[in-house]
N, CA, C and O of each residue as an XYZ file, in Angstrom:
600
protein
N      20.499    -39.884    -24.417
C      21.449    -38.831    -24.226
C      20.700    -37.608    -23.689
O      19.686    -37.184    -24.243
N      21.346    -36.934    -22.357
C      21.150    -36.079    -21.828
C      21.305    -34.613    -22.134
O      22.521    -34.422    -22.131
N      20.699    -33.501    -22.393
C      21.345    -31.994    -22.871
C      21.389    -31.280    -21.210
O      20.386    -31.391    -20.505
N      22.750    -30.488    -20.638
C      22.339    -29.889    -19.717
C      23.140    -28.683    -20.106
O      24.194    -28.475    -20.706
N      22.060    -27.859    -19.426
C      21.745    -26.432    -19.881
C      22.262    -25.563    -18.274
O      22.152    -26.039    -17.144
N      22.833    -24.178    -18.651
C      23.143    -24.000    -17.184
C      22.232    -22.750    -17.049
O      21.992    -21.759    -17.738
N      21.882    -23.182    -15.998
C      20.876    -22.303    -15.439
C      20.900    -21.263    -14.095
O      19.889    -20.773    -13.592
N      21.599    -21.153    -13.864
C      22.423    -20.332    -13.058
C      22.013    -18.750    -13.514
O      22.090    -18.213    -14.619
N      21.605    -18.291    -12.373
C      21.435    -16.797    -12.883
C      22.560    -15.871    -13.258
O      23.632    -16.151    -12.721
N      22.552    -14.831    -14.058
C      24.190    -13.918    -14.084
C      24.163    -13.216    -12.164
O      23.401    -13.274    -11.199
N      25.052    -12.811    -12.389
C      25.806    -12.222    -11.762
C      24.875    -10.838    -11.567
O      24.205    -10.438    -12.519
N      24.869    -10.036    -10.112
C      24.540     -8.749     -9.924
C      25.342     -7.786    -10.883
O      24.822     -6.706    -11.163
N      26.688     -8.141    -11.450
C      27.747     -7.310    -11.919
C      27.383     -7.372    -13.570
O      27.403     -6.331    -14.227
N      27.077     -8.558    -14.135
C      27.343     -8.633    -15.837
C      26.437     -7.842    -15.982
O      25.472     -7.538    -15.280
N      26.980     -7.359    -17.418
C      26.451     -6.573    -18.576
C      25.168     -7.229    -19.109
O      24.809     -8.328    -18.686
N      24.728     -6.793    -19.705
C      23.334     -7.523    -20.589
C      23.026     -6.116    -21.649
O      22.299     -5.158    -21.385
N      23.726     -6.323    -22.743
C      23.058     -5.067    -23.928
C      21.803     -5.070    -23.681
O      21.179     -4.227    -23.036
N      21.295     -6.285    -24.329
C      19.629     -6.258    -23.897
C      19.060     -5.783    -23.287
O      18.214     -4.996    -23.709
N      19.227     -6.009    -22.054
C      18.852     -5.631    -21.123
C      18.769     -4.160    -20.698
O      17.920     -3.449    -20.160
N      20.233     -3.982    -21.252
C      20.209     -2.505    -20.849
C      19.514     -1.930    -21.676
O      19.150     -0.806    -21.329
N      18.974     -2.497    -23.281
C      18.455     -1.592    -24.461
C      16.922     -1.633    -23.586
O      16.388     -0.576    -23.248
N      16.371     -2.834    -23.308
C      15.045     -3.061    -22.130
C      15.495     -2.069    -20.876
O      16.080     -3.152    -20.853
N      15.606     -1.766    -20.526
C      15.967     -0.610    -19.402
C      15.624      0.951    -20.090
O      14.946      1.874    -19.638
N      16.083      0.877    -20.859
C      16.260      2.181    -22.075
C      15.057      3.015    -22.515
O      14.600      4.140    -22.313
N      14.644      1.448    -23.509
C      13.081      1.823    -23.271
C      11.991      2.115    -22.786
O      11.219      3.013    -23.120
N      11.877      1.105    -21.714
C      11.191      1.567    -20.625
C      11.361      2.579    -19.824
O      10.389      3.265    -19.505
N      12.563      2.839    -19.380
C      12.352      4.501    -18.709
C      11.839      5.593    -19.717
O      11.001      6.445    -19.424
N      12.549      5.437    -21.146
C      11.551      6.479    -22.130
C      10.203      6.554    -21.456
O       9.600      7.377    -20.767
N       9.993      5.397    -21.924
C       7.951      5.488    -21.961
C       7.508      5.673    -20.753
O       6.668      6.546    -20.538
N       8.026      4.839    -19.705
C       7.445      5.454    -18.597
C       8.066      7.179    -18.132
O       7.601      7.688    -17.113
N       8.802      7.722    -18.721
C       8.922      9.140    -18.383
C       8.295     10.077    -18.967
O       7.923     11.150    -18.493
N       8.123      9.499    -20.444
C       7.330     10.399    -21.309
C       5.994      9.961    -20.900
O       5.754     10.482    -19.811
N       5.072      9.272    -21.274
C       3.686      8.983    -21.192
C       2.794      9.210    -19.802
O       1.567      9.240    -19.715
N       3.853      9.372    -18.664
C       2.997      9.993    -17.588
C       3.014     11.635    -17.497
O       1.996     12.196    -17.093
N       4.113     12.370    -17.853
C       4.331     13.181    -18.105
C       3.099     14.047    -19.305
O       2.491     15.116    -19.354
N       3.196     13.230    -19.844
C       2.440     13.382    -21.325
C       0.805     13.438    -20.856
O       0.065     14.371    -21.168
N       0.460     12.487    -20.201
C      -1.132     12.333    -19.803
C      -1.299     13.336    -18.629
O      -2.412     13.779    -18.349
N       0.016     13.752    -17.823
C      -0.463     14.191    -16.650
C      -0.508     15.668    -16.938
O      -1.117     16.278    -16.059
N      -0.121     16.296    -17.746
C      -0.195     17.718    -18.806
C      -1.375     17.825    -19.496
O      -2.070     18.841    -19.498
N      -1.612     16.850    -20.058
C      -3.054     16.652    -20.361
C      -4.321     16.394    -19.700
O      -5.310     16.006    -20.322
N      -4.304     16.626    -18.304
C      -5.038     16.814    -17.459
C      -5.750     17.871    -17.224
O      -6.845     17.884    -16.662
N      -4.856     19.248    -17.858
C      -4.820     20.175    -17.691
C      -5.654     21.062    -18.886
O      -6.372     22.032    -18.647
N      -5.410     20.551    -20.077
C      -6.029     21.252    -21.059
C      -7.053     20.383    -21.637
O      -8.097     20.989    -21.880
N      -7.057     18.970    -21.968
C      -7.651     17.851    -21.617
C      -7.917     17.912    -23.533
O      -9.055     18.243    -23.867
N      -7.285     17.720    -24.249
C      -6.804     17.504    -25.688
C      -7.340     16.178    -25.633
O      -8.477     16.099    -26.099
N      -6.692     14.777    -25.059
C      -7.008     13.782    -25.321
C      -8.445     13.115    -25.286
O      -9.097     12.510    -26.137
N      -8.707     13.505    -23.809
C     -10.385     12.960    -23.927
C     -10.917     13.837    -22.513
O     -10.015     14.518    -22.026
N     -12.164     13.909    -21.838
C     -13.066     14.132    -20.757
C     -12.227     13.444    -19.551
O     -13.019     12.620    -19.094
N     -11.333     13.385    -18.996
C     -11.082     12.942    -18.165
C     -11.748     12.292    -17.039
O     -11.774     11.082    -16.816
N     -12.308     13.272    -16.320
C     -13.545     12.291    -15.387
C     -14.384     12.131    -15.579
O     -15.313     12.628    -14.942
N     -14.543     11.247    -16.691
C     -15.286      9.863    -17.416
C     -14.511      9.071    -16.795
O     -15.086      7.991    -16.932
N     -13.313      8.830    -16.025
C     -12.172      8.143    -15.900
C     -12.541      8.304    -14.200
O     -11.633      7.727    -13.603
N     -13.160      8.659    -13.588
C     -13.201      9.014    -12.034
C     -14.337      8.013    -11.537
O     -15.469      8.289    -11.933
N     -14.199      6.907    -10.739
C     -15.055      6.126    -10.243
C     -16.039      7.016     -9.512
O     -15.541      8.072     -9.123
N     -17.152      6.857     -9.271
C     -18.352      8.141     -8.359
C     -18.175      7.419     -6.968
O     -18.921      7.895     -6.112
N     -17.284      6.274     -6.484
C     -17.086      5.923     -4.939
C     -15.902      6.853     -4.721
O     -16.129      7.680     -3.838
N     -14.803      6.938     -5.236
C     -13.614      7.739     -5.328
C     -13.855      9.559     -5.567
O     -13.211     10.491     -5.084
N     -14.641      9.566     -6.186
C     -15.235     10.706     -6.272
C     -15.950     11.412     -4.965
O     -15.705     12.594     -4.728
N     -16.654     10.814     -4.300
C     -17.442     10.830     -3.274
C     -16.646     11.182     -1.617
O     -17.016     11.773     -0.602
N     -15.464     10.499     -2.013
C     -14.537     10.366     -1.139
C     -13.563     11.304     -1.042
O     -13.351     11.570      0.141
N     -12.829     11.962     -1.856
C     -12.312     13.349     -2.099
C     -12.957     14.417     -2.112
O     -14.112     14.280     -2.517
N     -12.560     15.768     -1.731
C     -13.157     16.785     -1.683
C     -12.935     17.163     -3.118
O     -12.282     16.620     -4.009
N     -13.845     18.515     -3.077
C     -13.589     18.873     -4.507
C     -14.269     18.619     -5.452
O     -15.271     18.055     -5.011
N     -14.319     18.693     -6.416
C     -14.873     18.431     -7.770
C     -14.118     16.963     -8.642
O     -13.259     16.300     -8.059
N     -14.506     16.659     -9.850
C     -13.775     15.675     -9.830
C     -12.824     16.077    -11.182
O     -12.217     15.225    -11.831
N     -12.805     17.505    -11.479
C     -12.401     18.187    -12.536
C     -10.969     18.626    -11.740
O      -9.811     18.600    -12.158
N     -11.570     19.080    -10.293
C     -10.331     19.400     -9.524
C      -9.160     17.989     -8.808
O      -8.067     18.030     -8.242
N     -10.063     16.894     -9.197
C      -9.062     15.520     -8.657
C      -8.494     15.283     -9.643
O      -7.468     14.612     -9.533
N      -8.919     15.729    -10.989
C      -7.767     14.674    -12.255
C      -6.840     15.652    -12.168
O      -5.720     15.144    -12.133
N      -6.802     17.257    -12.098
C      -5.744     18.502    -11.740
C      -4.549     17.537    -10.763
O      -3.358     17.475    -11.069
N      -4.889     17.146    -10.094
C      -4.306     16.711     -8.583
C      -3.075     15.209     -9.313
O      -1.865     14.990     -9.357
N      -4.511     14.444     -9.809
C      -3.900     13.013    -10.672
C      -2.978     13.530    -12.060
O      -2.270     12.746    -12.691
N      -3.115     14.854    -12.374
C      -1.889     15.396    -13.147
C      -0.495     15.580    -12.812
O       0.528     15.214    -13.391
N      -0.702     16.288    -11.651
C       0.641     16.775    -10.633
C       1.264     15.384    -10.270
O       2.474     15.287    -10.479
N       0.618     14.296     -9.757
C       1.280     13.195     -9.313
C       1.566     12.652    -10.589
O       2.695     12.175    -10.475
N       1.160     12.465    -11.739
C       1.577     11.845    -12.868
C       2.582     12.451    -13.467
O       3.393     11.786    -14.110
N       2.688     13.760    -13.357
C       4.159     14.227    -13.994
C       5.274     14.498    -12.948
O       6.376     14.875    -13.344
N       5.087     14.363    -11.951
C       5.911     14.114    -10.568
C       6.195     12.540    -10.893
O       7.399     12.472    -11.139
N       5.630     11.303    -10.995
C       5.860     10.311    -11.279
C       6.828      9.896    -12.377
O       7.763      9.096    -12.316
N       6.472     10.483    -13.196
C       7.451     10.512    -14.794
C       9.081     10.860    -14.220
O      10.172     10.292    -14.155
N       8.353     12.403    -13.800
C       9.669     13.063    -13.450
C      10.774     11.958    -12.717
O      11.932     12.104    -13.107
N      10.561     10.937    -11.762
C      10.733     10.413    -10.507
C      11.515      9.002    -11.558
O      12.673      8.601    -11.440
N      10.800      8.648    -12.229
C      11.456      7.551    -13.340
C      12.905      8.309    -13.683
O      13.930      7.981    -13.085
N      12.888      9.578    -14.921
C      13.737      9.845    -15.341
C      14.845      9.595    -14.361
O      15.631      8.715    -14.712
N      15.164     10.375    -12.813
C      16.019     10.711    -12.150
C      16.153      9.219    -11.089
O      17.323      8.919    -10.853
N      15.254      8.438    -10.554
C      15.385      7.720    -10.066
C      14.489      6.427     -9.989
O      13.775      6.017     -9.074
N      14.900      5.625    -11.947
C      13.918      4.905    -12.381
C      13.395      3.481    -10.968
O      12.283      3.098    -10.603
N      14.908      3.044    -10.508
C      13.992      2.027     -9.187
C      13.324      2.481     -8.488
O      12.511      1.580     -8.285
N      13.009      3.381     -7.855
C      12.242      3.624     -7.157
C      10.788      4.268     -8.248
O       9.576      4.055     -8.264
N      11.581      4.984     -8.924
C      10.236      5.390    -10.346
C       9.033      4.577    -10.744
O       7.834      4.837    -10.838
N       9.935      3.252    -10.993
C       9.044      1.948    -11.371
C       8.149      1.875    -10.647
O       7.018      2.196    -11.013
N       8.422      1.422     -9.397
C       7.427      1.078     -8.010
C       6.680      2.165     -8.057
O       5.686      2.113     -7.331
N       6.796      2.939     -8.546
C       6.050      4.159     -7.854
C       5.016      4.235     -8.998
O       3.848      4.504     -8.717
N       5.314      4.055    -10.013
C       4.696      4.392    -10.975
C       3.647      2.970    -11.281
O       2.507      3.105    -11.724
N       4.142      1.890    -11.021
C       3.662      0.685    -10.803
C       2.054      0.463     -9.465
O       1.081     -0.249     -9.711
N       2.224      1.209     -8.283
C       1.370      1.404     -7.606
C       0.350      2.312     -8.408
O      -0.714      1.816     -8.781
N       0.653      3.617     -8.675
C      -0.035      4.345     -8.971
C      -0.843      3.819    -10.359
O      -1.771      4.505    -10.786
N      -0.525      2.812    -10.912
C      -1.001      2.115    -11.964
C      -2.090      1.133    -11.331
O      -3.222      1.022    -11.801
N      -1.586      0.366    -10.106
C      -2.733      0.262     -9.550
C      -3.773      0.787     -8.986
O      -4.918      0.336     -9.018
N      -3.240      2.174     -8.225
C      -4.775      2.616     -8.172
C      -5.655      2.740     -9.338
O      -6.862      2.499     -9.324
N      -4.984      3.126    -10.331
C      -6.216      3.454    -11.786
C      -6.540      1.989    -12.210
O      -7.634      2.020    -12.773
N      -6.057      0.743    -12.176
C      -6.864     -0.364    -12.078
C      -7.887     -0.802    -11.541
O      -8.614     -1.611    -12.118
N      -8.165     -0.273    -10.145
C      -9.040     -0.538     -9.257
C      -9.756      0.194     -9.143
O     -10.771     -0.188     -8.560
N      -9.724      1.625     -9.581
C     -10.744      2.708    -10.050
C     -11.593      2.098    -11.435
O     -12.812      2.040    -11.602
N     -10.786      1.786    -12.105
C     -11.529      1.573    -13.415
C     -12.578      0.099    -13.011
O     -13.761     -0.119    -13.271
N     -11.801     -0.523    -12.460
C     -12.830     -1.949    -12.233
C     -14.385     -1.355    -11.380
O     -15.552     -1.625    -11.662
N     -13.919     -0.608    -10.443
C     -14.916      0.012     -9.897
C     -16.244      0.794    -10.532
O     -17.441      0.679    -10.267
N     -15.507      1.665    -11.515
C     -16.675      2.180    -12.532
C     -17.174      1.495    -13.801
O     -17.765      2.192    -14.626
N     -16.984      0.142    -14.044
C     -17.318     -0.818    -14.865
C     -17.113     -0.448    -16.009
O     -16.871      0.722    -16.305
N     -17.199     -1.652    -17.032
C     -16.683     -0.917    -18.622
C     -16.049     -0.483    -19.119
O     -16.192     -0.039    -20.258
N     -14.811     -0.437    -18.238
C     -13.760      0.087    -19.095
C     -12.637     -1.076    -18.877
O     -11.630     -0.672    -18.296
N     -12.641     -2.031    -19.134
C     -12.014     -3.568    -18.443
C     -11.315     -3.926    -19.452
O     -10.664     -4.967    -19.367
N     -11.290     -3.196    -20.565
C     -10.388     -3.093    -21.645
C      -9.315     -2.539    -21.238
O      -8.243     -3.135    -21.343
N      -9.428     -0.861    -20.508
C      -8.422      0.015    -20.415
C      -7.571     -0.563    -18.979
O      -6.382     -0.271    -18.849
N      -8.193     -1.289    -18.069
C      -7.688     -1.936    -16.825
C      -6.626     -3.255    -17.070
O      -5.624     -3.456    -16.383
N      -7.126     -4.191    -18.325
C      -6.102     -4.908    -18.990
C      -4.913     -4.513    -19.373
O      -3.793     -4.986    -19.180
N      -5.512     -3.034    -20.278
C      -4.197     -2.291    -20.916
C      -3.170     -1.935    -19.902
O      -1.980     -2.156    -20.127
N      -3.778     -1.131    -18.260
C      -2.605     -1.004    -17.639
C      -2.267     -1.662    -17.089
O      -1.134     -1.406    -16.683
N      -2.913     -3.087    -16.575
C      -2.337     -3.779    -15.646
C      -1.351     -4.247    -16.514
O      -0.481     -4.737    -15.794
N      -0.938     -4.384    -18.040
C       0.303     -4.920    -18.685
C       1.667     -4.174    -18.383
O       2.814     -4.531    -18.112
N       0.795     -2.583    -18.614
C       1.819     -1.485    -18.239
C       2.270     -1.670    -16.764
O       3.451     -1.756    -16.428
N       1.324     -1.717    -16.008
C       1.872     -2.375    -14.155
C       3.036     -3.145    -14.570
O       4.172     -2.671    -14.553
N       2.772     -4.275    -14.925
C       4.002     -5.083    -15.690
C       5.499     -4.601    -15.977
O       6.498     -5.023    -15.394
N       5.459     -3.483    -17.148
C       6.272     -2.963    -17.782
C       6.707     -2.360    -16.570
O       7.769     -2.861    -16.200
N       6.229     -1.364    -15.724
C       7.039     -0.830    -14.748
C       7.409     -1.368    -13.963
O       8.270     -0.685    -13.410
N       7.260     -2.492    -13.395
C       7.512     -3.568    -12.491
C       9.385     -4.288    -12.827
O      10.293     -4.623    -12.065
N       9.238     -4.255    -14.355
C      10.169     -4.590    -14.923
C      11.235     -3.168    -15.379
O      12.412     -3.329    -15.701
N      10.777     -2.252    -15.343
C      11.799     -1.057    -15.374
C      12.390     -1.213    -13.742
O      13.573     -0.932    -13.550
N      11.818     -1.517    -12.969
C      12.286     -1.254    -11.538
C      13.129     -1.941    -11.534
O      14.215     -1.473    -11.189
N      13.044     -3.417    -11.922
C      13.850     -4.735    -11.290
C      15.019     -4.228    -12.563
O      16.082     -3.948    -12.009
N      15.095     -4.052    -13.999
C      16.283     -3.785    -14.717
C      17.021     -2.455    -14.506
O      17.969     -2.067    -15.190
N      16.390     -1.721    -13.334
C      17.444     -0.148    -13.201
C      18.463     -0.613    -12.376
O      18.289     -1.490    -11.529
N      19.668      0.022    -12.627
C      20.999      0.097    -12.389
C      20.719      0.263    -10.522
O      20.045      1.230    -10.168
N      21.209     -0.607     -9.538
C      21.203      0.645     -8.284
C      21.614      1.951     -7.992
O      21.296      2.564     -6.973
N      22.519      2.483     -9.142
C      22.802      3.906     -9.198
C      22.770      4.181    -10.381
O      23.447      3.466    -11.119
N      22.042      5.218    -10.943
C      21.703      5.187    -12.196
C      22.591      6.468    -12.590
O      22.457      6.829    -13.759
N      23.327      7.083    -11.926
C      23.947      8.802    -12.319
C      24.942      8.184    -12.299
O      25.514      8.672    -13.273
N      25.891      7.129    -11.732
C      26.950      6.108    -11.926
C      27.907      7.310    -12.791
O      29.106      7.262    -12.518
N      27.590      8.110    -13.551
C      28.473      8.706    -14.780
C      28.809      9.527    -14.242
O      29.838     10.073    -14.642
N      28.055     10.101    -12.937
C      28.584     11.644    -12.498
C      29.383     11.693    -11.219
O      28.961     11.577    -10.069
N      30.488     11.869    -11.595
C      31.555     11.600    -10.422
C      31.771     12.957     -9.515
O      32.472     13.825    -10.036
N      31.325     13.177     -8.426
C      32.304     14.605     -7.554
C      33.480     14.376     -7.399
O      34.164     13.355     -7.329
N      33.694     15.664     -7.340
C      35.513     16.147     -7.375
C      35.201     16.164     -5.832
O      34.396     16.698     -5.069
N      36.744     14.907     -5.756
C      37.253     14.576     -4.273
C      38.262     15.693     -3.608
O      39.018     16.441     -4.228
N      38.097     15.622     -2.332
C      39.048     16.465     -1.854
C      40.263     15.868     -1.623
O      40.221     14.763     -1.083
N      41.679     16.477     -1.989
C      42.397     16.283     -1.714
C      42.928     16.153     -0.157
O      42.503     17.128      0.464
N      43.723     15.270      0.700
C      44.090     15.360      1.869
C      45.529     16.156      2.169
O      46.378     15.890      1.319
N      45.776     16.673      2.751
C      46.759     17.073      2.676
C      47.414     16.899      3.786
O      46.800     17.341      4.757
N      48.718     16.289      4.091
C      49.515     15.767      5.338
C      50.380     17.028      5.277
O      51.026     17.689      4.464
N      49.835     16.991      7.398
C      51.162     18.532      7.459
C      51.956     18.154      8.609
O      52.892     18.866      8.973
């Protein structure tokens, strides 16, 4: 005896609680935590930051490398920001920029712990992208103009 299972994907249209609670979350974290690190660039509470700056990448930018994590702040809370308001495109965006700090970190060796950690997070945003709504303000309707026949 045979079991068949349907496997058929849903629909562009169905609901998925789940899904949407997975949507939910993930824009949290990815809005808060880049936001969060990229502020902290600035006063640098968490740790030395460029300890975090490959010396090929370094070499390659002008500046200091005190003045590139300043820079990797602005794009990280521009990034966050970019989730909240427009998580598909947020994801991707935030998903690349996850790769560059993968390939920085592989570059300056030893930290292949913290390159695991984001390439999961690459992941997670990868998957905020593909579960955002194609219109995510969907709630905010403009007032139509009336036509008026004369």
């Amino acid at each position: 005896m045979t079991t068949q299972r349907d496997t058929t994907a849903p629909s562009a249209g169905t609901y998925s609680p789940a899904a949407h609670q997975a949507f939910l979350l993930l824009r949290t974290v990815f809005t808060v935590a880049p936001i969060l690190f990229g502020l902290d660039k600035f006063v640098g509470l968490l740790t030395d930051w460029e300890q975090y700056l490959a010396p090929q990448i370094d070499n390659l930018i002008p500046g200091t490398a005190h003045q590139a994590m300043l820079v990797v702040g602005v794009v990280e809370v521009i990034a966050g920001l970019l989730v909240t308001v427009l998580p598909r495109i947020g994801g991707y965006v935030v998903a690349a920029w996850l790769a560059g700090i993968i390939v920085n970190l592989l570059l300056i060796g030893g930290y292949y712990d913290v390159a695991l950690r984001d390439f999961g997070l690459l992941v997670g945003a990868l998957a905020l992208a593909r579960l955002a709504p194609p219109v995510t303000l969907s709630a905010v309707t403009l007032p139509r103009r009336r036509v008026q026949n004369s």
